[in-house]
PDB file of N, CA, C, O and CB in Angstrom:
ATOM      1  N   UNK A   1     120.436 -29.333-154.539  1.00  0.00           N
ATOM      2  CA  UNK A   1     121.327 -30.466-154.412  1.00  0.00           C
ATOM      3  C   UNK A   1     121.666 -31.053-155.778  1.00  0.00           C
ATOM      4  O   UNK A   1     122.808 -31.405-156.073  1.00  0.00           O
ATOM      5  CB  UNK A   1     120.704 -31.526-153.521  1.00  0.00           C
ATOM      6  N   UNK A   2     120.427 -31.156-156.744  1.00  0.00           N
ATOM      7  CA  UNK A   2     120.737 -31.631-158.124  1.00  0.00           C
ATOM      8  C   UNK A   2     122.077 -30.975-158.522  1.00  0.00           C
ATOM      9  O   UNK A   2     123.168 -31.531-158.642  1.00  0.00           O
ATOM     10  CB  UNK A   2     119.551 -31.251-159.182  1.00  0.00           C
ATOM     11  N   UNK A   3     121.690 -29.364-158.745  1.00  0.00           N
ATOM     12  CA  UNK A   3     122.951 -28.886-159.508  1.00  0.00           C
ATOM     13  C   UNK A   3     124.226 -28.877-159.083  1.00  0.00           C
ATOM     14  O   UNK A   3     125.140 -28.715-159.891  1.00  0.00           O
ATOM     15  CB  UNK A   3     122.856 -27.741-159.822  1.00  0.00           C
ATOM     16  N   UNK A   4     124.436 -29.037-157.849  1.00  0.00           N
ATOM     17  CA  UNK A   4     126.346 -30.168-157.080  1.00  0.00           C
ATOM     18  C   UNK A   4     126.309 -30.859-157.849  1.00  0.00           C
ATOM     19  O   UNK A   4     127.135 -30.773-158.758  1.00  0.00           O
ATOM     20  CB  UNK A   4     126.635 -31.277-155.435  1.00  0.00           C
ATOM     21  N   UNK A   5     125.417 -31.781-157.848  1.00  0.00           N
ATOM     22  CA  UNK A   5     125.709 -33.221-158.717  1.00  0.00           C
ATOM     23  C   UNK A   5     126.480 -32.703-159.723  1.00  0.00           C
ATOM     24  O   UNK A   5     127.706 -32.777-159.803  1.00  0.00           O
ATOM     25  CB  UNK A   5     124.352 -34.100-159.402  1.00  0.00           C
ATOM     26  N   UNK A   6     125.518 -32.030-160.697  1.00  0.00           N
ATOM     27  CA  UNK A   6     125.676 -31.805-161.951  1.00  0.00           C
ATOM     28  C   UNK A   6     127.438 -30.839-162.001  1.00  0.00           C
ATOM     29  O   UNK A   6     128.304 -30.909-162.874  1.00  0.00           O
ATOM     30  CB  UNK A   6     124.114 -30.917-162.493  1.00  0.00           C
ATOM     31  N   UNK A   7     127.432 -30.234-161.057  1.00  0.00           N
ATOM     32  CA  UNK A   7     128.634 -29.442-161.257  1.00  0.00           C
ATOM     33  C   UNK A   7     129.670 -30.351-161.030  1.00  0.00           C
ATOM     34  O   UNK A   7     130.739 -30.176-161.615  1.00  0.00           O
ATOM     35  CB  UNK A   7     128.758 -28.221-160.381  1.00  0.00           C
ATOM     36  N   UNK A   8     129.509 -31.352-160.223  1.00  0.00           N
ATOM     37  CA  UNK A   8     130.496 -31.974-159.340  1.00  0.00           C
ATOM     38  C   UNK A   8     131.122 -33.352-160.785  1.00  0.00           C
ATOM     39  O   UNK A   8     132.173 -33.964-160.978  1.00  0.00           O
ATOM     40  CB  UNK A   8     129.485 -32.736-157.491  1.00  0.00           C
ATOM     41  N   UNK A   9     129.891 -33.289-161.418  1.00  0.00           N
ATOM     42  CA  UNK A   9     130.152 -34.591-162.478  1.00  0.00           C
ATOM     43  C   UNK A   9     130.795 -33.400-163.908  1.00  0.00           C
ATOM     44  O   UNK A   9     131.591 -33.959-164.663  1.00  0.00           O
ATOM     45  CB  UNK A   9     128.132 -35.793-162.977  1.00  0.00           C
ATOM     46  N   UNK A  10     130.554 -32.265-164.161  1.00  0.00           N
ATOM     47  CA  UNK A  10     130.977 -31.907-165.375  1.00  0.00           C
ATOM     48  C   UNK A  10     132.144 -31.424-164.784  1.00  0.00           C
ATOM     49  O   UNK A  10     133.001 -31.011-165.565  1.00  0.00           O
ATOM     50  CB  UNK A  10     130.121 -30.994-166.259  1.00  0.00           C
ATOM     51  N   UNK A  11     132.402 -31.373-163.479  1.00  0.00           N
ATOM     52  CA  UNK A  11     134.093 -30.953-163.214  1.00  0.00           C
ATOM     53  C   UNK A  11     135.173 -32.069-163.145  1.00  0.00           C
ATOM     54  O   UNK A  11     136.327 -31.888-163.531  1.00  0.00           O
ATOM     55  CB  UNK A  11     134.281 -30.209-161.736  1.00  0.00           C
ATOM     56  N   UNK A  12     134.802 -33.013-162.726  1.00  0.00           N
ATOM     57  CA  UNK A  12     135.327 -34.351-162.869  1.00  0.00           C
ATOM     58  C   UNK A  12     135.555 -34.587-164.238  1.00  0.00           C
ATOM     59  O   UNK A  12     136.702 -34.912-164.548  1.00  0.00           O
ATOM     60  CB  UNK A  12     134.453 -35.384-162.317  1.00  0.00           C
ATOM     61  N   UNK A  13     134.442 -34.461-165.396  1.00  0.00           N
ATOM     62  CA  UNK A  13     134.929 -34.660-166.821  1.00  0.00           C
ATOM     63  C   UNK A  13     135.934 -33.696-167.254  1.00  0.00           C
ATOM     64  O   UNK A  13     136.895 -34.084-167.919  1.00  0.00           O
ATOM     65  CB  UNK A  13     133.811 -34.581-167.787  1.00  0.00           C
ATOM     66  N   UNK A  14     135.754 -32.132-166.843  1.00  0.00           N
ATOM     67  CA  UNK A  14     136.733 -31.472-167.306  1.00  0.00           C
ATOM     68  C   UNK A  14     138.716 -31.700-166.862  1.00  0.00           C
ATOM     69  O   UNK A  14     139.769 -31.494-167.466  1.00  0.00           O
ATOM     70  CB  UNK A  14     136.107 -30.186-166.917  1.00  0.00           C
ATOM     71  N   UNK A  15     138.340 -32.202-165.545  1.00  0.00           N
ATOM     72  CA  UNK A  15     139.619 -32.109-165.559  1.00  0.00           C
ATOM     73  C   UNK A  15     140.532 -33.543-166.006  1.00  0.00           C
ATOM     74  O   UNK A  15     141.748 -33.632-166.175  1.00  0.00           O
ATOM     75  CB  UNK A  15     139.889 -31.605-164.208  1.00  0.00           C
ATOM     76  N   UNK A  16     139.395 -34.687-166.133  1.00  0.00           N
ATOM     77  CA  UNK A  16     139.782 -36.043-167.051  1.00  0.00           C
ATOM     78  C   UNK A  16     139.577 -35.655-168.275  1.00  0.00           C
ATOM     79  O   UNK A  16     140.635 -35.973-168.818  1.00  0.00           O
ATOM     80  CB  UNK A  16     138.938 -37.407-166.837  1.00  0.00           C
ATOM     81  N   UNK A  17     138.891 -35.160-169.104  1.00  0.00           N
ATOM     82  CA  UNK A  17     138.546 -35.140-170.567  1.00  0.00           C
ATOM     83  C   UNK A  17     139.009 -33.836-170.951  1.00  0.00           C
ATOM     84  O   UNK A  17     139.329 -34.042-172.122  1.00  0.00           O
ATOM     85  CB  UNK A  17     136.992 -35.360-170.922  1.00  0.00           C
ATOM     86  N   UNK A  18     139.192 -32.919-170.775  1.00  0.00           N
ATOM     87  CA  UNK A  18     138.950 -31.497-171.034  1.00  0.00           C
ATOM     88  C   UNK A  18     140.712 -31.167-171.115  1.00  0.00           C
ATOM     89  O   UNK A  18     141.292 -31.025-172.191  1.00  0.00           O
ATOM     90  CB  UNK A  18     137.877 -30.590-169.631  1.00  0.00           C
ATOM     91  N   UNK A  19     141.265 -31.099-170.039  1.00  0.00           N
ATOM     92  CA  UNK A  19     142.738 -30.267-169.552  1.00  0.00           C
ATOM     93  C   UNK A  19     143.223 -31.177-171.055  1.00  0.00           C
ATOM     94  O   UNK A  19     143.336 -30.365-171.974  1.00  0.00           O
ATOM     95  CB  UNK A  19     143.784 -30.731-167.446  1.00  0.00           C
ATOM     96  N   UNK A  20     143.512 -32.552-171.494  1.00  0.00           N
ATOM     97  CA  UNK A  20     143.913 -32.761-172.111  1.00  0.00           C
ATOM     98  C   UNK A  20     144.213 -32.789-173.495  1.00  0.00           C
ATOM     99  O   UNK A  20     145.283 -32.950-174.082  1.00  0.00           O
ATOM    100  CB  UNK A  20     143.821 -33.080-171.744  1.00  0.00           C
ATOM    101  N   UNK A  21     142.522 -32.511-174.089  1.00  0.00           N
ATOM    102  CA  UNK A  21     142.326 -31.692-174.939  1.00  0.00           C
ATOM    103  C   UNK A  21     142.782 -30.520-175.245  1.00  0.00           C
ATOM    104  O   UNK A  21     143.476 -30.397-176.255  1.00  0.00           O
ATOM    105  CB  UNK A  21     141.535 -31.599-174.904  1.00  0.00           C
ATOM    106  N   UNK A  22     142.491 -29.464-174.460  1.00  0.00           N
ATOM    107  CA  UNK A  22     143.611 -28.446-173.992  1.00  0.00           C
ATOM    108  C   UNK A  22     144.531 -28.191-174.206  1.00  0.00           C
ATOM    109  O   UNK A  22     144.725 -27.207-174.919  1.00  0.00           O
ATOM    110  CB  UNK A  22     143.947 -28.397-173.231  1.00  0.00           C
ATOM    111  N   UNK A  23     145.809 -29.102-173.598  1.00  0.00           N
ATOM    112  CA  UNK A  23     147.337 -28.884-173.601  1.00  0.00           C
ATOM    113  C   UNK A  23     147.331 -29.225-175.341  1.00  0.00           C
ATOM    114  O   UNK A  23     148.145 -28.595-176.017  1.00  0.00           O
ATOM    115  CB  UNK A  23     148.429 -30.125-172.358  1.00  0.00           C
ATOM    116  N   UNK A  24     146.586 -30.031-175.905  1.00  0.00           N
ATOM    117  CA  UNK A  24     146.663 -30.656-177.038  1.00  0.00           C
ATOM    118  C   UNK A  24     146.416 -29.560-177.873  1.00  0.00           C
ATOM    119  O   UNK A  24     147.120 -29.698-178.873  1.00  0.00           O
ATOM    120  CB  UNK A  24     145.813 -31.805-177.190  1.00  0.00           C
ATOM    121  N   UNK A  25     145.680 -28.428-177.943  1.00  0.00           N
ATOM    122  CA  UNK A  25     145.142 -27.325-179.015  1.00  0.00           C
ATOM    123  C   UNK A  25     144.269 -28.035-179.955  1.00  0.00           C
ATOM    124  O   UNK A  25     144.348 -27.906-181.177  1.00  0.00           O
ATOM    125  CB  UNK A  25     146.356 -26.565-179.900  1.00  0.00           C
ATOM    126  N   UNK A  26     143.441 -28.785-179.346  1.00  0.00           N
ATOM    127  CA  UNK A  26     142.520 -29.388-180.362  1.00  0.00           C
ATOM    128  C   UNK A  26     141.350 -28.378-180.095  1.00  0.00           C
ATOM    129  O   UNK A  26     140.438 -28.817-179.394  1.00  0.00           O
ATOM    130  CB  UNK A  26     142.126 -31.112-180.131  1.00  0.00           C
ATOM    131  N   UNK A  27     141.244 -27.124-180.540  1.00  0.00           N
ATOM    132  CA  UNK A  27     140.255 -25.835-180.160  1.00  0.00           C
ATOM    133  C   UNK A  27     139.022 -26.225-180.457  1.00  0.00           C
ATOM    134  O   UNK A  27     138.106 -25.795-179.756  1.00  0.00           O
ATOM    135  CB  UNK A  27     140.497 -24.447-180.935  1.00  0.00           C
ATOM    136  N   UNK A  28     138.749 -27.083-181.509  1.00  0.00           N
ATOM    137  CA  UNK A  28     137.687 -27.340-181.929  1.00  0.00           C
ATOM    138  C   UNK A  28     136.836 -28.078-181.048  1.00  0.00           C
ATOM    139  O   UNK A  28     135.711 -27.704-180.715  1.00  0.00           O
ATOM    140  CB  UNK A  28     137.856 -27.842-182.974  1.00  0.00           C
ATOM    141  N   UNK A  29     137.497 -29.328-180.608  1.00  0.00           N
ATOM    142  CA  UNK A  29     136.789 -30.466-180.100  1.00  0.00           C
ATOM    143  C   UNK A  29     136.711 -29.636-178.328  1.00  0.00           C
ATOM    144  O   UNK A  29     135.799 -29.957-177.567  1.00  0.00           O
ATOM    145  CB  UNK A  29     137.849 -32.270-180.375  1.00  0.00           C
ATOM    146  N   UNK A  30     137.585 -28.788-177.981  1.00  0.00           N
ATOM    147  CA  UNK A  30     137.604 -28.038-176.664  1.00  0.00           C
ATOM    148  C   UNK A  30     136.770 -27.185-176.724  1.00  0.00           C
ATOM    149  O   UNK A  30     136.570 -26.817-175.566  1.00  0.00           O
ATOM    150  CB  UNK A  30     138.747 -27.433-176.258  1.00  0.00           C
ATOM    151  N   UNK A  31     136.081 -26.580-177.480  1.00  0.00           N
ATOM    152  CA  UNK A  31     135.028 -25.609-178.049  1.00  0.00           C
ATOM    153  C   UNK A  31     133.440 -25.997-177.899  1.00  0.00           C
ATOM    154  O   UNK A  31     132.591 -25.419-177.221  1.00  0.00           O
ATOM    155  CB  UNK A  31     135.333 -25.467-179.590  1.00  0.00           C
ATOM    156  N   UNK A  32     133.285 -27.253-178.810  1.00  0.00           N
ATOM    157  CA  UNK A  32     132.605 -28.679-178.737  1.00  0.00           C
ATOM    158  C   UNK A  32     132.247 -28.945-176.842  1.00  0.00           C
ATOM    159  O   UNK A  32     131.217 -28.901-176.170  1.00  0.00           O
ATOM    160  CB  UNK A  32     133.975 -30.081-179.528  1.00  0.00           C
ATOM    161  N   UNK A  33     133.286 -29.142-176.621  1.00  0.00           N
ATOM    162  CA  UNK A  33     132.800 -30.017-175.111  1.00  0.00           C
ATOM    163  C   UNK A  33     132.576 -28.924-173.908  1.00  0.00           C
ATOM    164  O   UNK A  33     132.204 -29.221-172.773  1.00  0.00           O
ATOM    165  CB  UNK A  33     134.218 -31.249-174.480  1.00  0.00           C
ATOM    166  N   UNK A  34     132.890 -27.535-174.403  1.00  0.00           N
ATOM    167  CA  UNK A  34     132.901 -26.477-173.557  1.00  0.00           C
ATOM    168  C   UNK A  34     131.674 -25.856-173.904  1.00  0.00           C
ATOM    169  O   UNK A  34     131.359 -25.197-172.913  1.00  0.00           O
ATOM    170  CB  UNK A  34     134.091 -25.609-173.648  1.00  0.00           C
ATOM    171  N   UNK A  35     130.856 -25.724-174.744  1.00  0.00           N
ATOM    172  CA  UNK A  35     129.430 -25.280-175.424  1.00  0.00           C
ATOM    173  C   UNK A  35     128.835 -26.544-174.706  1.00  0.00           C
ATOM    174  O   UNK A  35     128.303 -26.105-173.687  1.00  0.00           O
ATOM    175  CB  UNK A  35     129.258 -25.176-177.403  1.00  0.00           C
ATOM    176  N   UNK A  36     128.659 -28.022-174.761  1.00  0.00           N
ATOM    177  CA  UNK A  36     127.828 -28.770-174.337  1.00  0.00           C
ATOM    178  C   UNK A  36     127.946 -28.677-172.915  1.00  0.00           C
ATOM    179  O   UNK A  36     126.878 -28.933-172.359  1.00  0.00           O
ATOM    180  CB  UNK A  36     127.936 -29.963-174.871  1.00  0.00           C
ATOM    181  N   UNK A  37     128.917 -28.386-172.112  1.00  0.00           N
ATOM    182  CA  UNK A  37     128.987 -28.374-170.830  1.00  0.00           C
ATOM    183  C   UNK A  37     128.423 -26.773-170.251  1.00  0.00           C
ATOM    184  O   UNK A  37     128.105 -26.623-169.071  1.00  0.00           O
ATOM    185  CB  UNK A  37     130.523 -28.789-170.484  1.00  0.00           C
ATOM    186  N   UNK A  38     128.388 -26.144-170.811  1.00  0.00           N
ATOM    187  CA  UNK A  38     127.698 -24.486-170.460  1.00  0.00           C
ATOM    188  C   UNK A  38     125.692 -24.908-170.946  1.00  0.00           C
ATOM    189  O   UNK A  38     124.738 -24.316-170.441  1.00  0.00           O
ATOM    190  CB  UNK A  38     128.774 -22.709-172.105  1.00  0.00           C
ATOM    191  N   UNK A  39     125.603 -25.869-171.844  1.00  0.00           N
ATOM    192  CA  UNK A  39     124.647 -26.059-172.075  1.00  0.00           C
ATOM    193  C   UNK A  39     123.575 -26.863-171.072  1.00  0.00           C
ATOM    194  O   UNK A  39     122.385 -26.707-170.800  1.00  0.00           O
ATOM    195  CB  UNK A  39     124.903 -26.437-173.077  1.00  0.00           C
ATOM    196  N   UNK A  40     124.474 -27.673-170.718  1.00  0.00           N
ATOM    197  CA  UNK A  40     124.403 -28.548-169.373  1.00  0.00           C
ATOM    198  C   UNK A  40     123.527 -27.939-167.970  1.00  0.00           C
ATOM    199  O   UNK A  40     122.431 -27.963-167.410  1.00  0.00           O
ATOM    200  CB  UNK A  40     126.029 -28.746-168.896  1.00  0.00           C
ATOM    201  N   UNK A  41     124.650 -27.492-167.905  1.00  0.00           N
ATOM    202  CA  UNK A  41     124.760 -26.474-166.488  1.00  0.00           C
ATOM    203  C   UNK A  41     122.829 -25.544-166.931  1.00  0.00           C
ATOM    204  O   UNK A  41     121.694 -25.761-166.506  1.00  0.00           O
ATOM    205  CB  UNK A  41     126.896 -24.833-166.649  1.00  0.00           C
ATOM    206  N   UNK A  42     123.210 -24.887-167.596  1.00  0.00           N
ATOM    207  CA  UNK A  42     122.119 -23.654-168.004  1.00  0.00           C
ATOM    208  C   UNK A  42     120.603 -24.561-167.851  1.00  0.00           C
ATOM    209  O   UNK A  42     119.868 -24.184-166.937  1.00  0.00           O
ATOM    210  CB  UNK A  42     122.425 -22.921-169.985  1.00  0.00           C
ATOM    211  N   UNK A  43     120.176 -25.601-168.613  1.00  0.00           N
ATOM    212  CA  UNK A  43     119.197 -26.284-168.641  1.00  0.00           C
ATOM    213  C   UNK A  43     118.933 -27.273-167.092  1.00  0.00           C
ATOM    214  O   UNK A  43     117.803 -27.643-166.774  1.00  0.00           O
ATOM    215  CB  UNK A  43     119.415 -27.026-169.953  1.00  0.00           C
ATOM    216  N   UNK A  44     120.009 -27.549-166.368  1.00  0.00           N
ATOM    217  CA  UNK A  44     119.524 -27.610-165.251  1.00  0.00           C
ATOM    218  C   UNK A  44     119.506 -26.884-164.226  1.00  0.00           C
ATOM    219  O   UNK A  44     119.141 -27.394-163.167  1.00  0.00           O
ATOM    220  CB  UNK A  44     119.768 -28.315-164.964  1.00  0.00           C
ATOM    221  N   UNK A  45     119.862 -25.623-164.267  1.00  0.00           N
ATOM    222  CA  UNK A  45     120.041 -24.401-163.618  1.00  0.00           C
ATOM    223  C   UNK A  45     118.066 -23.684-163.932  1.00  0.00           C
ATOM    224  O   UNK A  45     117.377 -23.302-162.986  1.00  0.00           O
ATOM    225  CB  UNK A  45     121.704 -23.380-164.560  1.00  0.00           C
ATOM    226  N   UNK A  46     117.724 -23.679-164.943  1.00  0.00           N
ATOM    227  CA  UNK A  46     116.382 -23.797-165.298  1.00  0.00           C
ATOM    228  C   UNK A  46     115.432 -24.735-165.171  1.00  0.00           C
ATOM    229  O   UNK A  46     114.237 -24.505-165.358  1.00  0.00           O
ATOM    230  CB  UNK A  46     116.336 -23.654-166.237  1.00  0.00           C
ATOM    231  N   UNK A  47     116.123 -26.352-164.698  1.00  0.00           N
ATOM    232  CA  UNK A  47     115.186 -27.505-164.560  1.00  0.00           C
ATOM    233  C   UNK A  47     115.190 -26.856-162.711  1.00  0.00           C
ATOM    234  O   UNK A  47     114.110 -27.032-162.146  1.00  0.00           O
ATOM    235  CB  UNK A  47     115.947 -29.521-165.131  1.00  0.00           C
ATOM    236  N   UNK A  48     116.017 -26.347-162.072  1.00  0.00           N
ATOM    237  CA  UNK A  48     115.806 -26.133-160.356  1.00  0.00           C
ATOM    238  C   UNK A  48     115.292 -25.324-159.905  1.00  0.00           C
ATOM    239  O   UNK A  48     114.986 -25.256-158.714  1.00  0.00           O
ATOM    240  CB  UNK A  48     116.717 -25.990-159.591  1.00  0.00           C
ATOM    241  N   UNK A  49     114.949 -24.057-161.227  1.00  0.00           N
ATOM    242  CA  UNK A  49     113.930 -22.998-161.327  1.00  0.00           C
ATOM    243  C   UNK A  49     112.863 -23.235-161.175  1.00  0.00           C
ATOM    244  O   UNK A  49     112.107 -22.585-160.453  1.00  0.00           O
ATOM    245  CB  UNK A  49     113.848 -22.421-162.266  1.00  0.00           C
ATOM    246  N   UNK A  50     112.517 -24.383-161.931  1.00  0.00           N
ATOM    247  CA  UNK A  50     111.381 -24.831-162.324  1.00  0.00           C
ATOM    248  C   UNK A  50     110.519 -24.178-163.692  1.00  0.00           C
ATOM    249  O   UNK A  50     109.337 -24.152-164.035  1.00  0.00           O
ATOM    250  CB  UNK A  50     110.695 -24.730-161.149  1.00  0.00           C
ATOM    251  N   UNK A  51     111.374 -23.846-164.063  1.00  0.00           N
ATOM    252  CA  UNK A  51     110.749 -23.609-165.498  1.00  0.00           C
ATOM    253  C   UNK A  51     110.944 -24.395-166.466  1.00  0.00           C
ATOM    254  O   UNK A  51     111.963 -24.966-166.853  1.00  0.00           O
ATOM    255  CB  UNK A  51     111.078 -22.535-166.049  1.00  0.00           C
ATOM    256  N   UNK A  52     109.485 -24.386-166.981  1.00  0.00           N
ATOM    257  CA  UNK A  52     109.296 -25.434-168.218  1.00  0.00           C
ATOM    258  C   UNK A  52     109.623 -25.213-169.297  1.00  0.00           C
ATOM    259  O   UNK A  52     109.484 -24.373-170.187  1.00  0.00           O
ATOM    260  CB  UNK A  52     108.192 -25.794-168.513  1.00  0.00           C
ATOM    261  N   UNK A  53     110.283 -26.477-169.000  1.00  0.00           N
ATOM    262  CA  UNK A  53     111.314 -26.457-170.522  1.00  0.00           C
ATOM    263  C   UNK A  53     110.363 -27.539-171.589  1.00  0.00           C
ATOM    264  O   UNK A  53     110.121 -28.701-171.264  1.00  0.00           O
ATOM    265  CB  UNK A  53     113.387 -27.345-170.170  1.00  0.00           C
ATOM    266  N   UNK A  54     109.885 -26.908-172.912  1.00  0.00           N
ATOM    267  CA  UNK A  54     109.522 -27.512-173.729  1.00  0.00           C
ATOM    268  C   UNK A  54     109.572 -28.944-174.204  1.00  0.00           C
ATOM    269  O   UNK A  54     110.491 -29.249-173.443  1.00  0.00           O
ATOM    270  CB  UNK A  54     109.804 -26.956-174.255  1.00  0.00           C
ATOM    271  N   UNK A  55     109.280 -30.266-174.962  1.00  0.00           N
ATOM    272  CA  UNK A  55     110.030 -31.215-174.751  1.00  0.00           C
ATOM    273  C   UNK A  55     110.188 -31.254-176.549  1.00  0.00           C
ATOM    274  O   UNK A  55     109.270 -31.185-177.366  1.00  0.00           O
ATOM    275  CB  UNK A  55     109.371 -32.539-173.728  1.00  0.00           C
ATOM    276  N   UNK A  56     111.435 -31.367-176.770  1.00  0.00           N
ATOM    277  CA  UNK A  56     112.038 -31.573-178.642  1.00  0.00           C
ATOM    278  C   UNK A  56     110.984 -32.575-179.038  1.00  0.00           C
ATOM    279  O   UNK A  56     110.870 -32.483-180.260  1.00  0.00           O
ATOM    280  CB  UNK A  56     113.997 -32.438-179.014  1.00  0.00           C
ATOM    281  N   UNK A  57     110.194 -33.451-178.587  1.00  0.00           N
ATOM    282  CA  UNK A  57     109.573 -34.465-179.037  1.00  0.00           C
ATOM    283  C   UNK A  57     108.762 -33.610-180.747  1.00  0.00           C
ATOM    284  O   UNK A  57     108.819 -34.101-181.875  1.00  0.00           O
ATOM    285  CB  UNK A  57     108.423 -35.097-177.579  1.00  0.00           C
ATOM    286  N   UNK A  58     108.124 -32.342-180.370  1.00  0.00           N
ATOM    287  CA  UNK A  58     107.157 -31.841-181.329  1.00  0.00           C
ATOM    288  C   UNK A  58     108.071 -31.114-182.532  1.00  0.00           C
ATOM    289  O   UNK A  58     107.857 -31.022-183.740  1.00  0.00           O
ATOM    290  CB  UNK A  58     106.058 -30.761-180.547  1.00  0.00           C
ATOM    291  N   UNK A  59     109.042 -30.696-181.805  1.00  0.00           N
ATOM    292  CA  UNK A  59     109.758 -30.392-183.685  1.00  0.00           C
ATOM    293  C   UNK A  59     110.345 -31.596-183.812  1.00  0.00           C
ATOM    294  O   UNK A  59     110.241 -31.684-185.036  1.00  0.00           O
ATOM    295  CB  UNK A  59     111.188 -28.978-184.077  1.00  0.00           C
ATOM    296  N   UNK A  60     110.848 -32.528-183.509  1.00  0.00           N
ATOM    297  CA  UNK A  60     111.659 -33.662-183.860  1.00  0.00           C
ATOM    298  C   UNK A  60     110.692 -34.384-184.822  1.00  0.00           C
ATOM    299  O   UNK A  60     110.875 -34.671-186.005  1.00  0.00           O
ATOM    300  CB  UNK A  60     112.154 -34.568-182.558  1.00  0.00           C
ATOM    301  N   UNK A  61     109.497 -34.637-183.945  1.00  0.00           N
ATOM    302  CA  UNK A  61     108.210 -35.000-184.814  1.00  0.00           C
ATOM    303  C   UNK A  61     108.050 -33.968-186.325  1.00  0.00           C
ATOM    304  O   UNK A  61     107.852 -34.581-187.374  1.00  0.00           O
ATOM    305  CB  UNK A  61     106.723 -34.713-183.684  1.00  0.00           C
ATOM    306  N   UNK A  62     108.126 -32.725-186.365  1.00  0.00           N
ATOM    307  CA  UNK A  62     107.768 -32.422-187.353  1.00  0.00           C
ATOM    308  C   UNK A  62     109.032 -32.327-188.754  1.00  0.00           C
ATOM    309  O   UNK A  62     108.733 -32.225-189.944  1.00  0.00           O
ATOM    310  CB  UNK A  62     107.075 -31.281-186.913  1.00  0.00           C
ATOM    311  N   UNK A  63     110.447 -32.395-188.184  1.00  0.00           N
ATOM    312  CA  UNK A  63     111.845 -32.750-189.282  1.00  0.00           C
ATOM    313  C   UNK A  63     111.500 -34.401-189.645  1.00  0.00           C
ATOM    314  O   UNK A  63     111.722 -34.933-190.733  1.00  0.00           O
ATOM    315  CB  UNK A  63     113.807 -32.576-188.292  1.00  0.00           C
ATOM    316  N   UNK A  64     111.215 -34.714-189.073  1.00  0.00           N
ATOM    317  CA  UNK A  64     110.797 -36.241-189.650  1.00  0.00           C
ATOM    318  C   UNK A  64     109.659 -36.178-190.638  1.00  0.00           C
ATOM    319  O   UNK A  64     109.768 -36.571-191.799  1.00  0.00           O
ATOM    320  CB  UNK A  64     110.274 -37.284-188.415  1.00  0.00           C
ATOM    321  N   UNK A  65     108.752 -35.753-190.209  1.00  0.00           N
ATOM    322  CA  UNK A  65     107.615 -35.580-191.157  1.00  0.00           C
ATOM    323  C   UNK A  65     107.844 -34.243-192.243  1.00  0.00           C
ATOM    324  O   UNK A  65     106.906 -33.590-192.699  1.00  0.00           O
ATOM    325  CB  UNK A  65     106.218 -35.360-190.199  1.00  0.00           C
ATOM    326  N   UNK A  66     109.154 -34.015-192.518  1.00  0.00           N
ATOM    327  CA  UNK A  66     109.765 -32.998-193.334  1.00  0.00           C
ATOM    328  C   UNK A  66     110.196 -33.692-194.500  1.00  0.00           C
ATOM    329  O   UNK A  66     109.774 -33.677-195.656  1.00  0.00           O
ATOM    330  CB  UNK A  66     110.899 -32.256-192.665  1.00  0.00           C
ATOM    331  N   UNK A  67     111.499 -34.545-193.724  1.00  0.00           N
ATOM    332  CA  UNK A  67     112.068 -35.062-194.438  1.00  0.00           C
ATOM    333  C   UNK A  67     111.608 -36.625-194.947  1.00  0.00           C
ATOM    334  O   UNK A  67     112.091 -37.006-196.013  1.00  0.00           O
ATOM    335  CB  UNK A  67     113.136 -34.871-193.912  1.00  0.00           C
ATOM    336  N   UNK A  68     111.037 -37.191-194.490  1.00  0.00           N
ATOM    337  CA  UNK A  68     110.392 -38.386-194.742  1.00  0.00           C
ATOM    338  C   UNK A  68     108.415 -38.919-195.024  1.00  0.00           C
ATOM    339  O   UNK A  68     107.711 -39.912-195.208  1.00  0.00           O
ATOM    340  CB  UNK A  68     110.976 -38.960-193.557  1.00  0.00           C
ATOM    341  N   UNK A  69     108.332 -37.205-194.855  1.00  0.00           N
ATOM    342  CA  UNK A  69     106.737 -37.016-195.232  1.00  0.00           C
ATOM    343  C   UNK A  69     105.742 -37.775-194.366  1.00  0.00           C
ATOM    344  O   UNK A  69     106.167 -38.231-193.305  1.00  0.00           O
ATOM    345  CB  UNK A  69     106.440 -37.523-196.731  1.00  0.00           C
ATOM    346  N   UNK A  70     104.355 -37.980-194.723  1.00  0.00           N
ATOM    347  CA  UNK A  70     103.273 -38.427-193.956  1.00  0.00           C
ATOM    348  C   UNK A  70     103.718 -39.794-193.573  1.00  0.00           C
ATOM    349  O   UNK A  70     104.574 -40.530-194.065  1.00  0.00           O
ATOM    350  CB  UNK A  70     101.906 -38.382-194.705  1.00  0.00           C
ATOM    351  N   UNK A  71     102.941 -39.934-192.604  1.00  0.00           N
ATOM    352  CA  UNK A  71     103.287 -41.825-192.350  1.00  0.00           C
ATOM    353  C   UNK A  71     101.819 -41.736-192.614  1.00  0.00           C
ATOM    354  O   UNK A  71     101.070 -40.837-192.232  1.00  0.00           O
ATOM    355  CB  UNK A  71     103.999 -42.783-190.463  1.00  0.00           C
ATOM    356  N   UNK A  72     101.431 -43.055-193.500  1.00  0.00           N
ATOM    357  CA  UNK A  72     100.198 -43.086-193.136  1.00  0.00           C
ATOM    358  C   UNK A  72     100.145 -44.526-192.769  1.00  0.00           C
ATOM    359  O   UNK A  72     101.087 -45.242-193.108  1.00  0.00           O
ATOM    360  CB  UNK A  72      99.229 -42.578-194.160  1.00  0.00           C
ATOM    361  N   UNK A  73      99.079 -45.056-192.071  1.00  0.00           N
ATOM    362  CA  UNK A  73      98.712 -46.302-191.076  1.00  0.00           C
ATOM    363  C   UNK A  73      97.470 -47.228-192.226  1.00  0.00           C
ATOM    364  O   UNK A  73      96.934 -48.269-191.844  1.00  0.00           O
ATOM    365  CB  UNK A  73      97.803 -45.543-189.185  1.00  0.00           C
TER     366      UNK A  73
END
């Protein structure tokens, strides 16, 4: 039932946000919203699988502590 939702809401954006982009040849930004929306779909197509999906928290944690080094307390 989740993934209707999910289809039912990224089809609604495409044909408000998307077609217009489109007629426009803005390829880039249509490229852009067509990669995040395949991205979409795929990760909850795998959240109904039930496969575990990792959580960004631990590399996010570690580009921070890259770029901004130790925290210390």
């Amino acid at each position: 039932m989740q993934i209707l939702i999910i289809l039912f809401v990224i089809s609604a954006f495409a044909f408000h946000d998307l077609v217009p982009v489109y007629r426009k040849r803005q390829w880039k930004v249509f490229g852009t919203y067509v990669s995040i929306m395949v991205l979409i779909v795929f990760v909850e197509i795998l959240i109904s699988l039930n496969v575990d999906i990792p959580s960004p928290a631990v590399l996010l944690e570690k580009w921070v502590t890259l770029v901004f080094g130790q925290h210390h307390e």
